[in-house]
N, C-alpha and C positions, 0 to 999 in steps of 0.2 A: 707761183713763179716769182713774181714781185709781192712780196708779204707786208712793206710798210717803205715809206721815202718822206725822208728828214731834208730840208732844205729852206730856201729862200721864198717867199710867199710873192710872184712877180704882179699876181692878177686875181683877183677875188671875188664873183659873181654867184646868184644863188643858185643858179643850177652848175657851176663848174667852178675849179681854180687851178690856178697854172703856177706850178713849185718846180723852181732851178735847182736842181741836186746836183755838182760838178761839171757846170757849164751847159746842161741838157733841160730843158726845159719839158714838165710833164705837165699833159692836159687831165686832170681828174674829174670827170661825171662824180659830184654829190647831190646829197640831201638837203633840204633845208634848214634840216634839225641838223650837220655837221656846220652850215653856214654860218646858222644863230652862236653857233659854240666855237667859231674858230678866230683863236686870237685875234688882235688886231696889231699883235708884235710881224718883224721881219721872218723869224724862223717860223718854221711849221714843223709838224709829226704827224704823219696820219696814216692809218692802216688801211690797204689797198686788197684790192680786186681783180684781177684782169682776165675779163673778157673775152675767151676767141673764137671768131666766125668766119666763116669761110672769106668774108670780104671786108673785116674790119678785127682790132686788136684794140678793145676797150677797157681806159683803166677808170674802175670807180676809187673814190677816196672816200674813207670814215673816221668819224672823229672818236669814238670807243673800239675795241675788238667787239665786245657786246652788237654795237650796229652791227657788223662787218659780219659775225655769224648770223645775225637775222636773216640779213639780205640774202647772203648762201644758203639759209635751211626756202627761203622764198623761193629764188628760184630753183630752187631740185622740186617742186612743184610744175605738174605738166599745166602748162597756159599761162606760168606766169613768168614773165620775162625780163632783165634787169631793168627797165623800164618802167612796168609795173611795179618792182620791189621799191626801186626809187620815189616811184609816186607815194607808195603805205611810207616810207620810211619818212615823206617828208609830211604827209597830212596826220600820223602818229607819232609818239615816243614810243620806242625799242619798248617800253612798259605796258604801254595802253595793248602797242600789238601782241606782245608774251600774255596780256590777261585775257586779251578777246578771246585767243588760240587757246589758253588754258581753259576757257571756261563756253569755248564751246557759240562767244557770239557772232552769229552768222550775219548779221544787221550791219556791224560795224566794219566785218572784214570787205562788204558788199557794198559800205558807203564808197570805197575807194575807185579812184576814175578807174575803167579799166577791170576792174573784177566786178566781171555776172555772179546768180547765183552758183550757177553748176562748178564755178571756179574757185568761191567762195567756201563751198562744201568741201572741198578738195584741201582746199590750203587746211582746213580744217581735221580733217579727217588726215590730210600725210603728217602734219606738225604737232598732232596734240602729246604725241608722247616724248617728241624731240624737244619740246618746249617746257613739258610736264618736269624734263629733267633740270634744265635750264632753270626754270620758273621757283625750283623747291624751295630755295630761301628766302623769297619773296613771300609765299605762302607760310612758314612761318613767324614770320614778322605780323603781317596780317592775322594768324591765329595768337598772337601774345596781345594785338591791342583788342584783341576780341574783348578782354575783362573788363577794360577802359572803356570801351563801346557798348557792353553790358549796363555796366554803372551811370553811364552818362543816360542812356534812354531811360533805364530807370528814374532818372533825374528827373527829366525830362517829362515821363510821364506823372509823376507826383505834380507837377507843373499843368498837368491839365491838357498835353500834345496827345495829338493821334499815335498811336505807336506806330500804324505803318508807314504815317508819314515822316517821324521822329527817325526810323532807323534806315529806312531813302537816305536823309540829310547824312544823316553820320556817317553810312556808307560812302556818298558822294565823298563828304570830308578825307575820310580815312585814304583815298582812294589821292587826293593832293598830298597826305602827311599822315603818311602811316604810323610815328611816333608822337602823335598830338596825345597832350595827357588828356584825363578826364577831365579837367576846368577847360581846356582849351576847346575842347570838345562841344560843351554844351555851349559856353560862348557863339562862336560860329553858328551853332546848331541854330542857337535863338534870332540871330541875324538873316538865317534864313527860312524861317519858319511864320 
């Protein structure tokens, strides 16, 4: 119904903000991760949500479409509620939860307040393929620095590292900066190894 609202930025809080669009003031439920990212100019842009229940008309605001489709593939999951989606969206990035979902980590989607296992299972089991789709370019990128990250453990292991701990590091790496070259790679890697 409401798809996005450009306006005046009146009140700025991390779980909510209040945007004057033509003299109307709107109350938007966000995330922490739109809070961290939202200007600190007068105007705003943010792509909305709204909400309806029998005894309430709730608008969430997003600071990507990306967020803003997460949160909707979240709740068309039974037991998870915008509230819930709120909480993932503010204790992950839109990234961390697209990989958990993609690859199936049930730990991570389970750390969040609010999701047991049986719920966890679920989010997993309704999103993997809705996410799979979502996720494809991401996983490409990740299959291109595969070579980078070949070469670097290599590196690494001429150097006298454990390989399984050597390709933990890089993955971790890879996982902040999916474009890190191969010098970049092993650098960090050594820093933390």
């Amino acid at each position: 119904m409401i798809t996005h609202i450009k306006g005046k930025l009146v009140e700025k809080n991390p779980t909510f903000v209040v945007v004057e669009a033509n003299g109307v003031g709107y109350w938007l439920n966000i995330s922490l991760n739109t809070f961290s990212n939202l200007p600190n100019q007068e105007s705003v842009f943010l792509y909305t949500h709204l909400s309806i229940k029998e005894d309430a008309h709730t608008l969430y605001g997003f600071i990507t479409k990306v967020e803003r489709e997460i949160f909707r593939l979240l709740i068309s999951v039974s037991g998870v509620g915008p509230s819930i989606a709120r909480t993932m969206l503010s204790s992950m990035t839109t990234d961390e939860i697209q990989r958990a979902i993609a690859s199936g980590n049930v730990s991570l989607i389970q750390s969040v307040k609010g999701i047991g296992a049986k719920t966890a299972q679920r989010v997993l089991v309704d999103l993997r393929d809705k996410i799979s789709n979502t996720f494809v370019n991401d996983e490409v990128s990740i299959n291109e620095s595969n070579t980078n990250k070949n070469e670097a453990l290599s590196a690494l292991e001429v150097l006298g590292f454990n390989k399984k701990q050597a390709e933990k590091v890089l993955d971790k790496i890879l996982i902040e900066d999916k474009t890190a070259t191969v010098e970049i790679l092993i650098k960090k890697a050594l820093k933390n190894l």
